[in-house]
Backbone as CSV, one residue per row, in Angstrom:
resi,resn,N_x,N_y,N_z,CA_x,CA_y,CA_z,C_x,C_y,C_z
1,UNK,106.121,83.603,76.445,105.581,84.222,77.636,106.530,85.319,78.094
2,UNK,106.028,86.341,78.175,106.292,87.773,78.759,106.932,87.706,80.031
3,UNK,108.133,87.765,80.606,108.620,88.238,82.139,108.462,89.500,82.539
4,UNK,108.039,89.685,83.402,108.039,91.087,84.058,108.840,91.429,84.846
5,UNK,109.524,92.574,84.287,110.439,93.310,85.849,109.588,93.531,86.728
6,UNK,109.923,93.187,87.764,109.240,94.702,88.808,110.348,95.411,89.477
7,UNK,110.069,96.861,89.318,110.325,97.596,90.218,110.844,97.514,91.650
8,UNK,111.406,98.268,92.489,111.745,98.507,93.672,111.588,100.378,94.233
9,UNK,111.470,100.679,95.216,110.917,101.917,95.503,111.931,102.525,95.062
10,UNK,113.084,101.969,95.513,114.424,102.422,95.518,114.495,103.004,93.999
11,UNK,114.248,102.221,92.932,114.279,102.595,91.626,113.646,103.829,91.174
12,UNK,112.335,103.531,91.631,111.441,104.433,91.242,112.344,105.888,91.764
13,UNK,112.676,105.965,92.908,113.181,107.568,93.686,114.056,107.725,92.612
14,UNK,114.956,107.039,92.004,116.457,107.147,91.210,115.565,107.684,90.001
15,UNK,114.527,107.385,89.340,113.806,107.359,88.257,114.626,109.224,87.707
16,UNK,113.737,110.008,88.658,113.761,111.604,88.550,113.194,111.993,87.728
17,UNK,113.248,112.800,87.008,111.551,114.002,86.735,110.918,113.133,85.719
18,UNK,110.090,113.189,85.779,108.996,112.522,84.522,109.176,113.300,83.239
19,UNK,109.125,112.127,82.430,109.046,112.398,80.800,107.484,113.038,80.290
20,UNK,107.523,113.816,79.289,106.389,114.585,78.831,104.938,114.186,79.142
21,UNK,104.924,115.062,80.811,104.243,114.855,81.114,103.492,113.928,82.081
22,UNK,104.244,113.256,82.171,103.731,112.064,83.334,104.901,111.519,84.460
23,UNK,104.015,111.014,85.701,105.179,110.303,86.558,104.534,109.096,86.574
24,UNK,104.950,108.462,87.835,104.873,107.538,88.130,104.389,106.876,89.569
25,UNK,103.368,106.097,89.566,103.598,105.298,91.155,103.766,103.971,90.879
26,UNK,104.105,103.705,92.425,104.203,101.874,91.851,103.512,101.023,92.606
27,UNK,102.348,100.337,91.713,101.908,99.004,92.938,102.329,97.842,92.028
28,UNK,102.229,96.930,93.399,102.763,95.565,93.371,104.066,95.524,92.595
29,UNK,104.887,96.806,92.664,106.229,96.339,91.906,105.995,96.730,90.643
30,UNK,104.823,97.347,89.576,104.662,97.873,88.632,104.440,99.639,88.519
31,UNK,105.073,100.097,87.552,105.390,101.380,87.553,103.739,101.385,86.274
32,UNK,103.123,102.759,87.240,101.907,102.809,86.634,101.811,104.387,86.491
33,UNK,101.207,104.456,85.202,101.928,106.689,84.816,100.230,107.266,85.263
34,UNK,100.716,107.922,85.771,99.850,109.308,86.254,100.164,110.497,85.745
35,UNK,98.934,110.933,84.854,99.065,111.922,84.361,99.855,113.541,85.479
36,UNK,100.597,114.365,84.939,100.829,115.169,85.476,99.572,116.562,85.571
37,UNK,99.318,117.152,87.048,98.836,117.835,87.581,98.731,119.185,86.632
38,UNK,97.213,119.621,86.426,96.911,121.344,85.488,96.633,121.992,86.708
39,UNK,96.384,122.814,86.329,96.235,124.506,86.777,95.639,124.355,88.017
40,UNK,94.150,123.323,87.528,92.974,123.479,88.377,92.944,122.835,89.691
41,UNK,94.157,121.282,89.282,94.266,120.475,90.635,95.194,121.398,91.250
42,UNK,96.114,122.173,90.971,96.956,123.074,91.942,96.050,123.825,92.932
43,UNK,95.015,124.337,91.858,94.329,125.027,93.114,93.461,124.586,93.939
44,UNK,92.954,123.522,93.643,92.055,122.290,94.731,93.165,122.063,95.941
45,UNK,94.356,121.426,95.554,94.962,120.734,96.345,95.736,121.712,97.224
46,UNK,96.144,123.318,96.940,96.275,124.046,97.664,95.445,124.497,98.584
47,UNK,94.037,124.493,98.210,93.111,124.919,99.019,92.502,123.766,99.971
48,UNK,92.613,122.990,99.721,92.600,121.121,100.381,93.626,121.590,101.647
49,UNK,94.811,122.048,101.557,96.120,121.488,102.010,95.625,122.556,103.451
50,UNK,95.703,123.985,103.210,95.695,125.016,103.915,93.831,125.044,104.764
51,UNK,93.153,124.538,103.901,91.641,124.050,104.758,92.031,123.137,106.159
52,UNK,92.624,121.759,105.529,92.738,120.613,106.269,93.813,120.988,107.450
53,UNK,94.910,121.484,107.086,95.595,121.752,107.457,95.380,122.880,108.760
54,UNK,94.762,123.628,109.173,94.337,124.461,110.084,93.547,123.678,110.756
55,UNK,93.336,123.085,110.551,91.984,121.883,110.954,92.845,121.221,111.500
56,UNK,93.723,120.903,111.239,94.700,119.615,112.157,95.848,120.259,113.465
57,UNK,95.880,121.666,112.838,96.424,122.594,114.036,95.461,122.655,115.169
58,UNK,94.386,123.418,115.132,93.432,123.563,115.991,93.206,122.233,116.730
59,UNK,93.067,120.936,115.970,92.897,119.791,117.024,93.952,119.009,117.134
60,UNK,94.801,119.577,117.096,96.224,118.893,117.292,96.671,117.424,117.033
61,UNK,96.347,117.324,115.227,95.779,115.815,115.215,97.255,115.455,113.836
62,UNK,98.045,116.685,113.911,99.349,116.160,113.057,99.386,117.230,111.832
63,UNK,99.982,116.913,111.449,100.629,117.665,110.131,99.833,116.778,108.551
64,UNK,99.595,118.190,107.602,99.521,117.667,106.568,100.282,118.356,105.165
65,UNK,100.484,117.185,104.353,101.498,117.543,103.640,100.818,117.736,102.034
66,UNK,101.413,118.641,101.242,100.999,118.778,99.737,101.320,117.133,98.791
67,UNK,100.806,117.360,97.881,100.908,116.380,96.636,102.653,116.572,96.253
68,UNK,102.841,115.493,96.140,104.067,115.222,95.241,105.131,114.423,95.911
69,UNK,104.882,113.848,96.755,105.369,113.203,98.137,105.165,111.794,98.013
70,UNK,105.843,110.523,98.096,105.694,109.111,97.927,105.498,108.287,98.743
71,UNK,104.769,107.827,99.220,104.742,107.157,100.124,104.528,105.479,99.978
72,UNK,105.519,104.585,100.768,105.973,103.644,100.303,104.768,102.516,101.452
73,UNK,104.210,102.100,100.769,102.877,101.523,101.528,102.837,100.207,101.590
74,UNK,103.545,99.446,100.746,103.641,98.171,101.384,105.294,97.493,100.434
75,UNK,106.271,96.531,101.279,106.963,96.365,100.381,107.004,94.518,99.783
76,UNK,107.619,94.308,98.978,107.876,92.769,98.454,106.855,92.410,97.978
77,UNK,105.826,92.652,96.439,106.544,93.534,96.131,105.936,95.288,96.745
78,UNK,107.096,96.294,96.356,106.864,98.013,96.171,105.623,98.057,96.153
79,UNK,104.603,99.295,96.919,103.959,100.308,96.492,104.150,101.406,97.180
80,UNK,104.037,102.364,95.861,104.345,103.722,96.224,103.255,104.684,95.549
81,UNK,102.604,105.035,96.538,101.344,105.844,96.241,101.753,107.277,96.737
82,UNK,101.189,108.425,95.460,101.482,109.974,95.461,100.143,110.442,95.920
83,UNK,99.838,110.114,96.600,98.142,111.432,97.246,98.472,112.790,96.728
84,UNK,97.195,113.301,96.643,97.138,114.724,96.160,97.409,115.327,97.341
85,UNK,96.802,115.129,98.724,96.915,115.655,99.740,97.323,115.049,100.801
């Protein structure tokens, strides 16, 4: 029978740039690869960012941030989910 590491967020940040092509998020403490971002999601998620984003100025409802950002969503074990937007 197979043991599994799991992960910690902490790890994952130490990780640093992804290997050919892919990163990483982590649920439940497992590091799960996400393909890395083409041409086309750059320009969705730029145009996502600067849409939404004026939209949240005008109603003064907060800040929004681009893709590539981790956010650590629940811990014991880790998840760390990358939104596009």
């Amino acid at each position: 029978m197979a043991v599994r590491r799991l992960v910690a967020a902490e790890e994952l940040e130490r990780m640093g740039e992804p290997e050919q092509g892919w990163d990483y998020e982590l649920v439940r403490g497992e590091l799960v690869p996400v393909m890395a971002a083409r041409r086309q999601h750059g320009v969705l998620t730029g145009f996502l960012t600067l849409e939404l984003g004026l939209f949240a100025r005008q109603h003064d409802l907060g800040r929004v941030y681009t893709d590539g950002l981790g956010y650590k969503l629940f811990s014991n074990p880790d998840t760390v989910r990358v939104p596009d937007v």
